[in-house]
Each structure stands twice: as structure tokens, then as C-alpha cells.
C-alpha positions as CSV (number, residue, x, y, z in Angstrom):
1,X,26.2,-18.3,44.5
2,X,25.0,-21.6,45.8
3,X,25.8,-24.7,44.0
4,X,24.5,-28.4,44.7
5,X,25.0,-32.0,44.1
6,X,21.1,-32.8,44.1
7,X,17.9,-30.6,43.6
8,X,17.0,-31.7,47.3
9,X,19.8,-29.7,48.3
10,X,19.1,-26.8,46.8
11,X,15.3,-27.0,47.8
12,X,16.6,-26.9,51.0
13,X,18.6,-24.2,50.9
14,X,16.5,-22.0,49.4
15,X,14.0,-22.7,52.0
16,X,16.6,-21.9,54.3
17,X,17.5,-18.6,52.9
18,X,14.2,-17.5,52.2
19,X,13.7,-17.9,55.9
20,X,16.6,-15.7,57.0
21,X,16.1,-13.1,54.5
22,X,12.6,-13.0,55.7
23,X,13.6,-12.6,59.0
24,X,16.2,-10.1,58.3
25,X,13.1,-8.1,56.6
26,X,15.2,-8.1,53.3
27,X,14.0,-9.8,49.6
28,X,15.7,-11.5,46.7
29,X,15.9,-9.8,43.7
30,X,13.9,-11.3,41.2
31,X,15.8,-10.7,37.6
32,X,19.0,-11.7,39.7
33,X,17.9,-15.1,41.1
34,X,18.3,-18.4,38.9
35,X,18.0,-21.8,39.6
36,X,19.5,-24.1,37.2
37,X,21.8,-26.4,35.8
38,X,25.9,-25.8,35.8
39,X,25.7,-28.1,32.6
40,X,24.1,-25.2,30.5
41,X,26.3,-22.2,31.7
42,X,25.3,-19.1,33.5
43,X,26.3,-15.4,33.6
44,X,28.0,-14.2,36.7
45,X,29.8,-11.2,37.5
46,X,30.8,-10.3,34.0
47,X,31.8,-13.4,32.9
48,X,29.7,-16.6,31.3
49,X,30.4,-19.8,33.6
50,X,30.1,-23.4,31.7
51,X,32.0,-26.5,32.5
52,X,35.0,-26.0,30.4
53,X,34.9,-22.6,29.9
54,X,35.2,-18.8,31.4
55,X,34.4,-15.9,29.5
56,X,33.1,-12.8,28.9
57,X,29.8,-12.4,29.2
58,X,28.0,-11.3,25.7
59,X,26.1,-8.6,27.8
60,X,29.3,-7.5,29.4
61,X,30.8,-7.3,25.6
62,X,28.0,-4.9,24.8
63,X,28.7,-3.0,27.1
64,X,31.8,-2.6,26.5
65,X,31.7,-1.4,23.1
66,X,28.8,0.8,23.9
67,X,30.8,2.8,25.8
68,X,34.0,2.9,23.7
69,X,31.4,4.2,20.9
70,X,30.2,7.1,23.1
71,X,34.1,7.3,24.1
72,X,34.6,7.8,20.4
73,X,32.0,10.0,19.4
74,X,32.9,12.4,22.1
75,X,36.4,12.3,20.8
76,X,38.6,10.4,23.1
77,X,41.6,9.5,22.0
């Protein structure tokens, strides 16, 4: 996770890192690279980021009670 004061930082970071993975011979994974502002939250490791709050992430909720259905329906106690 990379966060910046300006957008010129980040422009030149990304530069920078596209340049090292490149050299490394390895690639960023699309669906899991987002540039954007802190101000409207993001997801990250489980949990939604926004200024004032931490949470769970609705995907990681999902999740969760997806599996405690199949935990259920294979009769776990």
C-alpha cells in the first residue's frame, strides 16, 4: 500500500515501481491494483479503510456467512 500527499507523487511512484517490477520480470495484478482517493475508502486485507473508520469488509462478511451456511448444512455444531 502506497499512500501520497499529491498525485505527482504517486505518478512517480508508480513509474518507479513499474520500472522495478519490470526489471524483476514480475507484473501487477490488475483486479488488485487501485489508485484513488483515501477520502472515499478502500478495501484492504479484509477490512474497509475510510478516514474515521475500520471495518469489515462487506465482501469479507459474505464470506463469512457463506461458509458458516455450508458449516450448517453439513451439520456442524
Amino acid at each position: 500500500m502506497i499512500l501520497t500527499k499529491t498525485k505527482s507523487q504517486l505518478c512517480k511512484l508508480v513509474k518507479l515501481i513499474h520500472k522495478i517490477m519490470k526489471e524483476l520480470k514480475l507484473s501487477l495484478y490488475p483486479d488488485k491494483t487501485y489508485a484513488g482517493k483515501v477520502e472515499k475508502g478502500f478495501d484492504f486485507l479484509g477490512y474497509r479503510v475510510a478516514l474515521t473508520v475500520l471495518r469489515l469488509a462487506c465482501k469479507t462478511i459474505r464470506r463469512f456467512q457463506h461458509k458458516l451456511t455450508e458449516l450448517y448444512e453439513h451439520g456442524a455444531s
